[in-house]
C-alpha positions as CSV (number, residue, x, y, z in Angstrom):
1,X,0.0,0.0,0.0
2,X,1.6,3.3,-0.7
3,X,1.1,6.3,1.8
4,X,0.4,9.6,0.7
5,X,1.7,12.2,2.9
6,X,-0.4,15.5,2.6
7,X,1.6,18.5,1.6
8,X,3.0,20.9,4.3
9,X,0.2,23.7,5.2
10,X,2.8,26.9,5.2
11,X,3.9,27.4,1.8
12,X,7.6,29.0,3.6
13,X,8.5,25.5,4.6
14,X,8.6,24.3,0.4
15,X,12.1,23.9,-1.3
16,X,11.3,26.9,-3.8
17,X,12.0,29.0,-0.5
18,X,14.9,27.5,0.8
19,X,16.2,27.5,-2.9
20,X,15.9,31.1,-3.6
21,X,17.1,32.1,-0.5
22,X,20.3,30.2,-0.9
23,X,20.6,32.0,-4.5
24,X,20.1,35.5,-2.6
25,X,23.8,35.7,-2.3
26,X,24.0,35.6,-5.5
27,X,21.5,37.8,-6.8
28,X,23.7,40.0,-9.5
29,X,24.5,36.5,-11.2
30,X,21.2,35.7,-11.3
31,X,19.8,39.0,-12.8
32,X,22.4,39.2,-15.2
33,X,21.2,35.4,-16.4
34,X,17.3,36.7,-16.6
35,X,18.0,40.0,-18.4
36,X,20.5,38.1,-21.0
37,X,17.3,35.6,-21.3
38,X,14.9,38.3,-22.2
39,X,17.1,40.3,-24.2
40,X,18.0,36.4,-25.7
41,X,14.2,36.4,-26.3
42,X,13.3,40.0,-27.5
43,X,16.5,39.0,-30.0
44,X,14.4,36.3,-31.6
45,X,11.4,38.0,-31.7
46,X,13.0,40.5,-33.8
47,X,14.5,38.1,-36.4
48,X,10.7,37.4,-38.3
49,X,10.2,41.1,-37.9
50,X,13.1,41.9,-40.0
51,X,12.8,39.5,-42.4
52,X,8.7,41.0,-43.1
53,X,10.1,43.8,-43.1
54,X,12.8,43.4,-45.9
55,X,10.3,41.4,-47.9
56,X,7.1,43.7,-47.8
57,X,9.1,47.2,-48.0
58,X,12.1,46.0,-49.5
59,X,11.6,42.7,-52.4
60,X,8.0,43.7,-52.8
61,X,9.0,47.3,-53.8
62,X,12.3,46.6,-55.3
63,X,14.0,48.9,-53.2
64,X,17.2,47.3,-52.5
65,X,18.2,50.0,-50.1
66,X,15.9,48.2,-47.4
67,X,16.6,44.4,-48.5
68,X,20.3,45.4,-47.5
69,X,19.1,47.4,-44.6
70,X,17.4,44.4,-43.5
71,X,20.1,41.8,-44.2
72,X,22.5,43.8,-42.1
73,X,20.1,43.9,-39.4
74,X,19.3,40.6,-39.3
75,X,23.5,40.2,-39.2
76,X,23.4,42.1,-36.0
77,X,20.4,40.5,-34.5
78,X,22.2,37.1,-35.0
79,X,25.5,38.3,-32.9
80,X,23.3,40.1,-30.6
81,X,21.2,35.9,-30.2
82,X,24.9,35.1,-29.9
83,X,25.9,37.4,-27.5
84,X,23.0,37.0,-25.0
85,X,23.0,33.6,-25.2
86,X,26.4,33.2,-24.1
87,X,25.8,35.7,-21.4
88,X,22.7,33.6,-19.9
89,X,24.8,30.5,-20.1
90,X,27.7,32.4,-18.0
91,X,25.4,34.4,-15.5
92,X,23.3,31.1,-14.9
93,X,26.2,28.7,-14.4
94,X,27.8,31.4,-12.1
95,X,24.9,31.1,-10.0
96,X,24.3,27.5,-10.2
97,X,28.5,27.0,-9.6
98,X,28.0,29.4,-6.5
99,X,24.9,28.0,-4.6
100,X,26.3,24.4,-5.2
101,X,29.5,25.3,-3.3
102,X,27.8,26.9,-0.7
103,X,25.7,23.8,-0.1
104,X,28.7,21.4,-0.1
105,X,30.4,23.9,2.6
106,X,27.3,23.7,4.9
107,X,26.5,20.0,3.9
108,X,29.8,19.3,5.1
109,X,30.2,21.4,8.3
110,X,27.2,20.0,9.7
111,X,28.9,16.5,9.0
112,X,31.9,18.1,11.1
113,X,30.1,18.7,13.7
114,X,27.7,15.8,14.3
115,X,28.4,13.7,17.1
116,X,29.7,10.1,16.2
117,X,29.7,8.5,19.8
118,X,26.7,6.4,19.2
119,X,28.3,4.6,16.5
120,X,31.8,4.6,18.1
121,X,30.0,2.8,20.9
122,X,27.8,0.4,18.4
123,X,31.5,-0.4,16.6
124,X,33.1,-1.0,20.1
125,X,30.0,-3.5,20.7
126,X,30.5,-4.9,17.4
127,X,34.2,-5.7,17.1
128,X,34.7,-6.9,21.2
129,X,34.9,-10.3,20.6
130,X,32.5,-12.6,22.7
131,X,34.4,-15.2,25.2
132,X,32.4,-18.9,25.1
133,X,31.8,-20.2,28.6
């Protein structure tokens, strides 16, 4: 039979929380990563906007002035997709890199500083060896 444990009544105690708080040291990293995502995303919005416009004002009308206007455009859009995308990647693994080792620390200085006797004294019990009579 599988048990279904009911979710915890105040939403503080969730893992979103505890996550977010750990990336407040980090904050900077993490802004940089969201505005590279939505200038990432404003950059591909752009892309079909440019190509419209260099076919409806530019190959519709022959005017080659604004099919090259276009192109170039679309050139600089495409380093720009380049550029952004790179710099979420970067700002995002910054972050990530960061909270991780912050975890590890903490993960391991609470294993510092936990108490071992009860399994000292189970491994003493263990390994004394037991005398026949």
């Amino acid at each position: 039979m599988v048990q279904i444990l009911p979710a915890p009544q105040d939403p503080s105690s969730g893992s979103l929380p505890r996550v977010l708080k750990s990336l407040a040291a980090y904050r900077w990293l993490a802004a940089g990563a969201l505005v590279s995502s939505l200038l990432l995303t404003a950059a591909y919005a752009l892309t079909p906007q440019l190509f419209r416009w260099g076919i409806d004002q530019g190959i519709a009308q022959k005017n080659l002035d604004v099919v090259l206007l276009s192109a170039g455009w679309m050139v600089v859009a495409a380093i720009a997709r380049g550029l952004f995308n790179f710099g979420q990647s970067f700002w995002a693994e910054a972050a990530s890199q960061g909270v991780a080792y912050d975890l590890r620390n903490k993960i391991f200085s609470k294993i510092q500083n936990l108490s071992f006797s009860c399994c000292l004294a189970k491994r003493n019990q263990w390994s004394t060896p037991k005398r026949r009579q």
